[in-house]
C-alpha positions in Angstrom: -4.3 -37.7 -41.4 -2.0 -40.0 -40.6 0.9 -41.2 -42.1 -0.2 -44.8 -42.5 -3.6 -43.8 -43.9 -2.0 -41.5 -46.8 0.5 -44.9 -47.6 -3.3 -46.7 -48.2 -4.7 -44.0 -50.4 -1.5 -43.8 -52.3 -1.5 -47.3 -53.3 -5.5 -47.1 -54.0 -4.9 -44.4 -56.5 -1.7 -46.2 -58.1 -3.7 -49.3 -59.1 -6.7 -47.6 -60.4 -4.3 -45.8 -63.1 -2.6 -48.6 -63.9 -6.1 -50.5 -64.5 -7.9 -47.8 -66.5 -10.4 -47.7 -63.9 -11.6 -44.4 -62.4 -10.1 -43.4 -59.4 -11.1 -45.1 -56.2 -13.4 -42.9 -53.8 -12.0 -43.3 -50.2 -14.1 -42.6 -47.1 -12.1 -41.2 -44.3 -13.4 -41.2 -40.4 -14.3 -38.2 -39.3 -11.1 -36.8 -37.3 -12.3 -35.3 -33.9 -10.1 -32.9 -32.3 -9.8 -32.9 -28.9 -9.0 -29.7 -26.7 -6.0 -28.9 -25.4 -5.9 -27.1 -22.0 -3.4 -23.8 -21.9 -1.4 -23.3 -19.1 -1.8 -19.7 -17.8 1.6 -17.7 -18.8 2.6 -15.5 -16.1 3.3 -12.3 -17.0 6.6 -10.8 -15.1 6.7 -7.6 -12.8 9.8 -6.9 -14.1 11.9 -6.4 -17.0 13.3 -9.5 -18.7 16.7 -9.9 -19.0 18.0 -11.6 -21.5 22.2 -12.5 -21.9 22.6 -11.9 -25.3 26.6 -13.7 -25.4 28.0 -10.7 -25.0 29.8 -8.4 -21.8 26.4 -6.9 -21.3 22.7 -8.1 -20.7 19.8 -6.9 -22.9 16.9 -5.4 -21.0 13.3 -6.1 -22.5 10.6 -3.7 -20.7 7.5 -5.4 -19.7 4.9 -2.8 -20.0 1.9 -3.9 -17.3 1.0 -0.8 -16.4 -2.6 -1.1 -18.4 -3.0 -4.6 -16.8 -2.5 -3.3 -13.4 -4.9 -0.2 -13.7 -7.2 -3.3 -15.4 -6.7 -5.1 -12.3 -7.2 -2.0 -9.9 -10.6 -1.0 -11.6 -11.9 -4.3 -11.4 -11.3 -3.8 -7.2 -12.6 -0.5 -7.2 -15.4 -2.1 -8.5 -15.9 -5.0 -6.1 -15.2 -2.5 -3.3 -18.1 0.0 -4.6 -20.9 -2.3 -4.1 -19.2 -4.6 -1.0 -21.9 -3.8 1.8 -23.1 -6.1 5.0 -20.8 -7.8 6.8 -17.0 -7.8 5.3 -14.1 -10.0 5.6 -12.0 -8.3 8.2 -8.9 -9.6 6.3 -9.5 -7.7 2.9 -8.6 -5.0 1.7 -12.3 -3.0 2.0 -12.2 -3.6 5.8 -8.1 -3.0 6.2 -8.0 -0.1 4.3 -11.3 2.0 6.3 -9.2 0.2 9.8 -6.0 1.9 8.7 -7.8 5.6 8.1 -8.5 5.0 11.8 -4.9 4.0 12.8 -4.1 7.9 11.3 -6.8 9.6 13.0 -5.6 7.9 16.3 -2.4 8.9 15.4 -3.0 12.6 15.2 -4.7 12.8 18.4 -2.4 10.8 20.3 1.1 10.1 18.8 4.2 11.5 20.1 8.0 10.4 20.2 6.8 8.2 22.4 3.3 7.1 20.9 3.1 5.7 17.6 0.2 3.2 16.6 0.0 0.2 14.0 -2.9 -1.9 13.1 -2.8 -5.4 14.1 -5.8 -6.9 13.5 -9.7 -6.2 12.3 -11.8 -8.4 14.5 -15.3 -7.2 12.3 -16.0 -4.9 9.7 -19.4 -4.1 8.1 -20.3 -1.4 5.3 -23.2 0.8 4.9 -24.2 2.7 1.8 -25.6 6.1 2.7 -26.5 7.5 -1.0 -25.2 10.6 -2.2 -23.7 11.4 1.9 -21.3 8.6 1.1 -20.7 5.2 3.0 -20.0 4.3 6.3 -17.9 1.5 7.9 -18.4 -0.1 11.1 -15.1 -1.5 12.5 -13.7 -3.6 15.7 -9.9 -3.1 15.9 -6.4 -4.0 18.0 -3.9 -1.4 17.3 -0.4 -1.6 18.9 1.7 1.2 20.1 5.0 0.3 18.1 7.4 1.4 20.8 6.6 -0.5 24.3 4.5 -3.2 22.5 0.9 -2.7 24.3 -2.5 -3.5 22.8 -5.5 -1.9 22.9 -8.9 -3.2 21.2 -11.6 -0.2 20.0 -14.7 -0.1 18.1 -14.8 3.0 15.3 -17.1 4.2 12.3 -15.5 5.5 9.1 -17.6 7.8 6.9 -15.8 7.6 3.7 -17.8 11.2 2.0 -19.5 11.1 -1.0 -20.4 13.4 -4.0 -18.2 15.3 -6.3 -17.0 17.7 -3.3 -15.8 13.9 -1.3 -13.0 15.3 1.5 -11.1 13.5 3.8 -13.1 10.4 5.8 -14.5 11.4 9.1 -14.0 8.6 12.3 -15.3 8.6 15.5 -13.6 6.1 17.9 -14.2 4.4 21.2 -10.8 4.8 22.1 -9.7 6.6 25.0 -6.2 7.2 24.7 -3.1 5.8 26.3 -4.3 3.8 29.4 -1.9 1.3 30.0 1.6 3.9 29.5 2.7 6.5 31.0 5.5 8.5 28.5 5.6 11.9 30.4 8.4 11.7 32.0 10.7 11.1 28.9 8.4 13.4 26.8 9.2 16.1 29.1 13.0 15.1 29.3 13.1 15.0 25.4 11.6 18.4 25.3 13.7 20.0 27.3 16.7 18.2 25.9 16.0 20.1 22.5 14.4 23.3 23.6 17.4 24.7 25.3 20.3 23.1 23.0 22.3 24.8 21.1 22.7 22.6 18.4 20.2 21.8 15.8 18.7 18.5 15.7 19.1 16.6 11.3 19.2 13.7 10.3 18.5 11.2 6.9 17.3 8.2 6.1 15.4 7.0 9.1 15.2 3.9 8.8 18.3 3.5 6.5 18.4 0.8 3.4 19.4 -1.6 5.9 16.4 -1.4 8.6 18.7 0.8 11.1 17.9 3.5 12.9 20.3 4.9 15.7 18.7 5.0 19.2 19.2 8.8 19.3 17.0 9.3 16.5 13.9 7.2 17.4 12.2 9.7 19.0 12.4 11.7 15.6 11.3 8.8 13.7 8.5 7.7 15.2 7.5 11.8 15.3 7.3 11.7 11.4 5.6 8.5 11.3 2.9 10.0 13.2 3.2 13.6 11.1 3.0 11.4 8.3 -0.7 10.0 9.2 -1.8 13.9 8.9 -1.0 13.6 5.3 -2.3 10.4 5.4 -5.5 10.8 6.9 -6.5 13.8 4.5 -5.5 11.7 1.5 -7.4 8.6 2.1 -10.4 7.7 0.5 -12.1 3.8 -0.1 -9.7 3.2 -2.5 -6.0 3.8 -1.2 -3.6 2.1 1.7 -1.2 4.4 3.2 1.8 3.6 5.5 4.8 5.3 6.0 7.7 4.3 4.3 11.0 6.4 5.4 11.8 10.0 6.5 14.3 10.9 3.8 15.5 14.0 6.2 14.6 15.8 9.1 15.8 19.2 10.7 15.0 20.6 13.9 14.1 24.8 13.2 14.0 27.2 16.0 11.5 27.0 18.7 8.5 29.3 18.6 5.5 29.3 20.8 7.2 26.6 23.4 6.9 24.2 20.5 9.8 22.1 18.8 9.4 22.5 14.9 10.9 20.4 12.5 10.8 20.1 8.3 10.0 17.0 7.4 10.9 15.2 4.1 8.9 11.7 3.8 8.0 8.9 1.6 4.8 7.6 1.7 3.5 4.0 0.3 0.4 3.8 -1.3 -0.2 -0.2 -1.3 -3.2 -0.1 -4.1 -1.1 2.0 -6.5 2.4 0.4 -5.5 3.5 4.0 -5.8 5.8 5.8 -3.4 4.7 9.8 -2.7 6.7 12.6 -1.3 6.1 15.0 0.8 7.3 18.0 3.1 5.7 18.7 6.7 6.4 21.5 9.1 5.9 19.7 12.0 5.2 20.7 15.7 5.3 19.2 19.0 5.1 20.1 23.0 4.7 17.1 25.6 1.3 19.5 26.5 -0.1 20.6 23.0 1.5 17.0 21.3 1.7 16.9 17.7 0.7 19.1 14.6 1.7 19.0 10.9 0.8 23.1 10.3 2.0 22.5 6.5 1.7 19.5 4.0 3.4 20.0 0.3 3.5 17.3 -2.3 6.7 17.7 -3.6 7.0 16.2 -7.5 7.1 12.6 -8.2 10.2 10.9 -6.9 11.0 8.2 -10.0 14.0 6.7 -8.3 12.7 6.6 -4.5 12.3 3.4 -3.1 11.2 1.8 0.4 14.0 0.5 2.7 14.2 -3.6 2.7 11.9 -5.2 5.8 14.2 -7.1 8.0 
């Protein structure tokens, strides 16, 4: 009620007293409230900090973790019954096109090999009942090292069923046609098969995007170890890439094969989480590369990917 309205009805019921007369009935208009329209509040990713006045800062946790599983069920959901034709920019079609960035990976990576997705030209998806489903997939990849393209066609059989396992992919790829890396595979091989020195080294790249130019070759080698992890672990609902190898060190040759232990993080883009893992790699320019053992090693709470630059 207004203010000018309750000055009325104060002087209506002041002269009735004075007169003796009963008390005036008033009829007010109906007072129609209008909506207001809420602006959304964004909820931060990170804790608030707020300067309390004194030498230090107050941290307030923002706890989102049940709004991001929230979040992550509702995709699982829209990804579950996706079928047809897909956007070849979301994350249904990206994430069945990286699965077949790893399985290229572990055919034909090297030190001198090592694939990325570029782009997904068409995607479709197939349900297939309890056998699973299946994804139909045009792709460029691009080897990271000289910068060639190549364009395939693939299908991904994601399985189903309690039992699942890891997705299978058949490809219409045919290898490295446009590069030649022989020659330095076998000059790197035989660099490190008859030193005496043991090959280490950490943080590849470091927290500023660096990697020495000596160590590329062993970089780009756990990369594409990495995508054996990778490729068993992936299912319709996860991302992999490779974030860092954390440490690597060169054991001694058996078989004509260069070992190496492995220590890697691994970034699982759904979950936001970072994984690590230890690989006893293997690799000859003839047999090229194997990851013989894969241990998850426990939850790393204060890992973090290097920076992009």
């Amino acid at each position: 009620m207004s203010p000018a309205l309750m000055r009325v009805l104060r002087v209506v019921v002041l002269l009735s007293a004075v007169r003796g007369a009963p008390l005036a009935t008033v009829t007010l208009p109906p007072v129609i409230l209008e909506p207001v329209p809420l602006e959304p509040v964004p909820v931060p990713s990170e804790p608030v900090r707020v300067d309390s006045g004194a030498d230090q800062n107050i941290s307030i946790p923002i706890n989102t973790e049940q709004q991001q599983q929230q979040q992550q069920q509702v995709s699982l959901d829209v990804d579950v019954m996706l079928t047809g034709e897909l956007n070849p920019n979301h994350y249904p079609a990206r994430r069945a096109a990286q699965v077949v960035l790893h399985h290229l990976n572990t055919r034909y990576g090297s030190p001198y090999w090592w694939g990325a997705l570029r782009q997904v030209h068409k995607a479709t998806a197939e349900a297939l009942g309890d056998s699973g489903r299946k994804y139909s997939l045009e792709v460029t990849l691009q080897d990271q090292i000289s910068g060639t393209k190549e364009t395939c066609t693939a299908e991904v059989v994601f399985p189903g069923g309690p039992a699942g396992g890891p997705p299978q992919v058949t490809t219409s790829y045919e290898g490295k046609s446009e590069i030649n890396t022989q020659a330095q595979e076998e000059a790197l091989y035989n660099q490190y098969n008859t030193s005496q020195n043991l090959l280490s080294g950490h943080n590849l790249p470091d927290s500023y995007g660096h990697v020495a130019p000596g160590m590329e070759p062993f970089w780009h080698l756990g990369g594409v170890a990495s995508s054996f992890v990778m490729l068993k672990e992936s299912s319709e609902n996860t991302l992999y890439n490779m974030a860092q190898v954390v440490s690597v060190t060169q054991l001694a040759t058996e078989n004509n094969q260069l070992r190496f232990n492995y220590d890697v993080l691994l970034h699982e883009m759904v979950s936001q989480e970072i994984i690590h893992w230890k690989l006893l790699a293997s690799w000859s320019p003839q047999e090229g590369v194997k990851a013989s053992q894969m241990e998850l090693l426990p939850k790393c709470h204060h890992c973090e990917p290097p920076q992009e630059h």
